[in-house]
Backbone as CSV, one residue per row, in Angstrom:
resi,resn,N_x,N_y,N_z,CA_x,CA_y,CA_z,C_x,C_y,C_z
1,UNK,-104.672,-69.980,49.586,-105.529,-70.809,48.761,-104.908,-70.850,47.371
2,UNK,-104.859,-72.128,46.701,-104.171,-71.754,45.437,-105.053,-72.563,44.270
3,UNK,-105.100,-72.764,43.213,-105.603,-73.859,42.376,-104.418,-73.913,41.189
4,UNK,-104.988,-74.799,40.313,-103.730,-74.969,39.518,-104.451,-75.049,38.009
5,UNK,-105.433,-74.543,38.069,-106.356,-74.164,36.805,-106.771,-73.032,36.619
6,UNK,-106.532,-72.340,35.602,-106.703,-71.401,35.391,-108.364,-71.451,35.216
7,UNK,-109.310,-71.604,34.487,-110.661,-71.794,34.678,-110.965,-71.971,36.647
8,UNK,-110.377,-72.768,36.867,-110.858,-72.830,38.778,-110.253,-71.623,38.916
9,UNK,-109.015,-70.563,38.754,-109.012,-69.595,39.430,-109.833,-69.070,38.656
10,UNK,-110.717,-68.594,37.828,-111.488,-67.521,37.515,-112.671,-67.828,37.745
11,UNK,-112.758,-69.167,38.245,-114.334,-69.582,38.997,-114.177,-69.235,40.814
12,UNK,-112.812,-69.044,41.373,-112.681,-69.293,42.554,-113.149,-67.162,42.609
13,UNK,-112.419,-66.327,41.688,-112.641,-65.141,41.985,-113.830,-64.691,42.128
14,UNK,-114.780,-65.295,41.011,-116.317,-65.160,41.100,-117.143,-65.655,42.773
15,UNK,-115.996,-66.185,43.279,-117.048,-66.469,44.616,-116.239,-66.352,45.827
16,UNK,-115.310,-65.652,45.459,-113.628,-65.599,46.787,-113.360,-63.899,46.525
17,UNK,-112.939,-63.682,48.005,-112.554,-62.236,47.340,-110.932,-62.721,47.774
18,UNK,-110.330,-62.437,46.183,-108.793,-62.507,45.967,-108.407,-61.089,46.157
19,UNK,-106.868,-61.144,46.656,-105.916,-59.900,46.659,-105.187,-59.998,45.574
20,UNK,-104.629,-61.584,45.585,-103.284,-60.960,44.682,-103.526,-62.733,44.066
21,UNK,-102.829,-62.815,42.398,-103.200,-63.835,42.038,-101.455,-63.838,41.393
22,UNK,-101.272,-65.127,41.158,-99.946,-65.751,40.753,-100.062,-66.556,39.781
23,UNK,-99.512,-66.420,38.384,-99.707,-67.363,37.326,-98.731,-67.466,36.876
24,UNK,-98.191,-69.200,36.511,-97.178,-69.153,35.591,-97.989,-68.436,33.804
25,UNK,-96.609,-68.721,33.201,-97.149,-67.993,31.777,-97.945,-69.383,31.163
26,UNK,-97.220,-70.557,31.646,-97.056,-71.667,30.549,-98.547,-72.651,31.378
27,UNK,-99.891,-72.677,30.654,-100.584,-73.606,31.600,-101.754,-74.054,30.710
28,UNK,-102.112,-75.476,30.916,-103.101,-75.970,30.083,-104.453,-74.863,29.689
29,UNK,-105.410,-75.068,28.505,-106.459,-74.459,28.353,-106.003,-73.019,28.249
30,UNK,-105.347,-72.372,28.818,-105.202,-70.829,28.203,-103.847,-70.384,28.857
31,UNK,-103.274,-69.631,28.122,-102.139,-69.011,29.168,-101.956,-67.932,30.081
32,UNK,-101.444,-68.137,30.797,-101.293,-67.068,32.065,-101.326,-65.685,31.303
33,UNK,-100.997,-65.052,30.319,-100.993,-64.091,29.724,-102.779,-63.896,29.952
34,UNK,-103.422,-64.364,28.958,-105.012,-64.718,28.766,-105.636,-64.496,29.979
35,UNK,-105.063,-65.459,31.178,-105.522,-65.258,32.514,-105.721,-64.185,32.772
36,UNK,-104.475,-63.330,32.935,-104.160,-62.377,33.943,-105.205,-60.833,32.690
37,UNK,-105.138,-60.892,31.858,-106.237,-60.038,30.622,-107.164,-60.388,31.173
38,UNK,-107.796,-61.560,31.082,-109.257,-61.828,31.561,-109.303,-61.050,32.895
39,UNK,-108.490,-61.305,33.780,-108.749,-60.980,35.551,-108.245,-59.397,35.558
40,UNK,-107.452,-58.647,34.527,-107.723,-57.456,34.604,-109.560,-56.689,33.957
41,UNK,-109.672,-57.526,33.406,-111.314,-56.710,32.683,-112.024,-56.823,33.683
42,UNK,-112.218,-58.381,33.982,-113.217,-58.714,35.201,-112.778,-57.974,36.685
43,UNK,-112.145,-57.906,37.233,-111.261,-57.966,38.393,-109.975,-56.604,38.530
44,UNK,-110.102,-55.784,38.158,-109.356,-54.761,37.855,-108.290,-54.313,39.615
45,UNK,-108.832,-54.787,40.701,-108.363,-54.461,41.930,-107.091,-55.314,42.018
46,UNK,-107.366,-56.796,41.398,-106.765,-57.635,42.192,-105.348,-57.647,41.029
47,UNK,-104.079,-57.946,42.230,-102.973,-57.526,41.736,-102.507,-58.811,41.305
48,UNK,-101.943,-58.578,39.706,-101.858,-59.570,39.135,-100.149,-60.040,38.639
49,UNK,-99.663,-61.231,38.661,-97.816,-61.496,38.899,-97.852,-62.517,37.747
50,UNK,-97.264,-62.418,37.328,-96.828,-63.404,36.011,-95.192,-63.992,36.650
51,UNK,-95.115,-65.764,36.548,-93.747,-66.427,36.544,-93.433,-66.439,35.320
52,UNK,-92.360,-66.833,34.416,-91.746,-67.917,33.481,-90.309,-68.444,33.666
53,UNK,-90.480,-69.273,32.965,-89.288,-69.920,32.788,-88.258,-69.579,31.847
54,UNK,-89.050,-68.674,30.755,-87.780,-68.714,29.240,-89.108,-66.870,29.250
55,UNK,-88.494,-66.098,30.187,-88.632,-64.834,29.387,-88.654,-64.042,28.424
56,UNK,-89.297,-63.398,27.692,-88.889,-62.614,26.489,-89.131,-61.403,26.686
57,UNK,-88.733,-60.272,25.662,-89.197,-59.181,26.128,-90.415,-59.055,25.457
58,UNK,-90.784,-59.871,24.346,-92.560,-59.373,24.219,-93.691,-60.196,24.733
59,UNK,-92.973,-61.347,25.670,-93.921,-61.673,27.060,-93.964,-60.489,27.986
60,UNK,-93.312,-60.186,28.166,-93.118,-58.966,29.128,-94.230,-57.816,28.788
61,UNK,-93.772,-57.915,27.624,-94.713,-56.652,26.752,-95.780,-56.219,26.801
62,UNK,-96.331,-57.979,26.477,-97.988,-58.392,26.044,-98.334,-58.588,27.946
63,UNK,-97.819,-59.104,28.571,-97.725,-59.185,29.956,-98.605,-57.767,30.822
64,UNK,-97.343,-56.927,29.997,-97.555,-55.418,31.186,-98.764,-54.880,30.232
65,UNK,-98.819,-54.698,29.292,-99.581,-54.174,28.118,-101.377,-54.819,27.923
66,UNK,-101.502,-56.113,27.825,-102.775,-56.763,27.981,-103.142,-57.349,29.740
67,UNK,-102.175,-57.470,30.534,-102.468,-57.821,31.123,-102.071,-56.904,32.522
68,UNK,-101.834,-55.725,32.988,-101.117,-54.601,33.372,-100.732,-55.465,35.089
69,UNK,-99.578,-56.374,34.630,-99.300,-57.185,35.528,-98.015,-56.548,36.546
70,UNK,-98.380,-56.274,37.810,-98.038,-55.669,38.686,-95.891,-56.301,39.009
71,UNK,-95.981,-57.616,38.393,-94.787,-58.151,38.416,-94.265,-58.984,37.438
72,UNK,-93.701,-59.120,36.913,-93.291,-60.107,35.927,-91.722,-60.637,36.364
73,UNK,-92.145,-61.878,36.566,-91.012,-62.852,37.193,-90.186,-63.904,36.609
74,UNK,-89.144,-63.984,36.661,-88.336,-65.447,35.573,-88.476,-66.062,36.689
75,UNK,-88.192,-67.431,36.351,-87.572,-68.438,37.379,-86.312,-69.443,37.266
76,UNK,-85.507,-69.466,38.430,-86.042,-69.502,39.574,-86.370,-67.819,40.038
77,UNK,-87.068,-67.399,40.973,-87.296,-66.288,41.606,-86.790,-66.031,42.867
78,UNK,-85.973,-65.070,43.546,-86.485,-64.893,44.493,-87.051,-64.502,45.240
79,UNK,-87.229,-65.136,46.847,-88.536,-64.473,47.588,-88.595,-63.129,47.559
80,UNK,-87.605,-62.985,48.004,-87.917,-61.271,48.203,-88.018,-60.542,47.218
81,UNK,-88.220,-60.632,45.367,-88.419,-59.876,44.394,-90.445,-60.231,44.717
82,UNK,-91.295,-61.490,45.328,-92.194,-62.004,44.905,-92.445,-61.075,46.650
């Protein structure tokens, strides 16, 4: 199941039981950073993966740090790191 809104995924968790959630960094209304913070407070089980495109190390930072994101990914990726 996927959505491509960050608001629909945090409306889909409230009524779906998620395992594992996938966000790019870069996305309208809030960023995947924000996301994946929000879905650790609310949602503390569900394992959370950050993509980007132009890495940094204090995406990474704020990533593992606000958002205690189980993966942090550049892209392209591959499968077998995801």
């Amino acid at each position: 199941m996927g959505v491509t809104d960050p608001l629909d995924a945090l409306r889909l968790l409230d009524s779906e039981k998620i395992d594992v959630v996938i966000s790019d960094i870069d996305m309208p209304q809030m960023t995947g950073l924000e996301l994946v913070a929000k879905i650790r407070r609310a949602y503390p089980e569900v394992v959370r993966i950050l993509l980007t495109g132009r890495g940094t190390l204090d995406a990474a930072v704020q990533a593992i740090n606000d958002g205690e994101v189980h993966r942090f990914l550049t892209k392209p990726w591959s499968d077998e790191d995801l």
